[in-house]
Legacy VTK file of the C-alpha trace (Angstrom):
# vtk DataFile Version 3.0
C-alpha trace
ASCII
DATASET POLYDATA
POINTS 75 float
99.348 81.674 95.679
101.836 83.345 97.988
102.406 85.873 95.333
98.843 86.503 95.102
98.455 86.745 98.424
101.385 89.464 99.214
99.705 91.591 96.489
96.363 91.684 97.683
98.120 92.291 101.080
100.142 95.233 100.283
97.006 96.968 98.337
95.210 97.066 101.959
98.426 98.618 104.336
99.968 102.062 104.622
103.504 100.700 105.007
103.708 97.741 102.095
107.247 97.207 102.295
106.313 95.560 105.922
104.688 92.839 104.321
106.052 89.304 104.618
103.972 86.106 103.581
105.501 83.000 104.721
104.142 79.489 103.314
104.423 76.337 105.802
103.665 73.422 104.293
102.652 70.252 106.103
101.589 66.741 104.507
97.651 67.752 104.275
97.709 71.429 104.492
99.484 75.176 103.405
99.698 77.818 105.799
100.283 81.074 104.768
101.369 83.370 107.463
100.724 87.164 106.506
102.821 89.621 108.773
102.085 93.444 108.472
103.296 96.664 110.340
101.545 96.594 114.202
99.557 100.160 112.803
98.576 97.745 109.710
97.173 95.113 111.828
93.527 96.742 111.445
93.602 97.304 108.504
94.258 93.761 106.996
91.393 92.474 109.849
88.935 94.514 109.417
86.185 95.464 111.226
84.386 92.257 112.901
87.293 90.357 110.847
85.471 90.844 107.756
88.642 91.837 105.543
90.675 88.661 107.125
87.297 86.247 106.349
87.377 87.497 102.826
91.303 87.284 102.355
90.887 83.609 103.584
87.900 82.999 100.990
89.541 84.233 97.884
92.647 82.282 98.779
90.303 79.291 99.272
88.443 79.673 95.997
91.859 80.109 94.072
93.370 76.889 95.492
90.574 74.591 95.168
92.217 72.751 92.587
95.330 71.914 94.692
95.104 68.571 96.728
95.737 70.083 99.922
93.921 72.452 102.080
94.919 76.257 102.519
94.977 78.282 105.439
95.458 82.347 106.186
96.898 83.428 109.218
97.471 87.369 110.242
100.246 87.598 112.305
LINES 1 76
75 0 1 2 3 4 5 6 7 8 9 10 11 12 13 14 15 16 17 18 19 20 21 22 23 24 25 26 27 28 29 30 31 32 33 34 35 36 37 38 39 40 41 42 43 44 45 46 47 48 49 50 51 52 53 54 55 56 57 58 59 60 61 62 63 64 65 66 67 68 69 70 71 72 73 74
């Protein structure tokens, strides 16, 4: 999932060697923490957050399976 995520990531940025994606993992949850360049910031948000909602959807549609619950956050 973290790979997945990173790819999808680096196709939105101008600067995709900036991209980190860290994975915290807690006993009921997986937090994926997306860092990008501050010019990239936009970018990977969106207007009205609609790029961020739809990063955290597809991540939550390919992890339904697992037994704990997944989380995006754009730092």
């Amino acid at each position: 999932m973290k790979d997945f995520l990173e790819i999808v990531v680096r196709q939105l940025v101008d600067h995709p060697e900036q991209v980190v994606v860290e994975e915290e993992e807690t006993e009921k949850s997986i937090t994926y923490k997306v860092t990008v360049a501050e010019e990239d910031k936009g970018q990977v948000i969106g207007r009205e957050g609609k790029i961020a909602k739809s990063l955290r959807t597809v991540t939550k549609a390919a992890s339904r399976n697992m037994p704990k619950m997944v989380f995006v956050d754009i730092v």
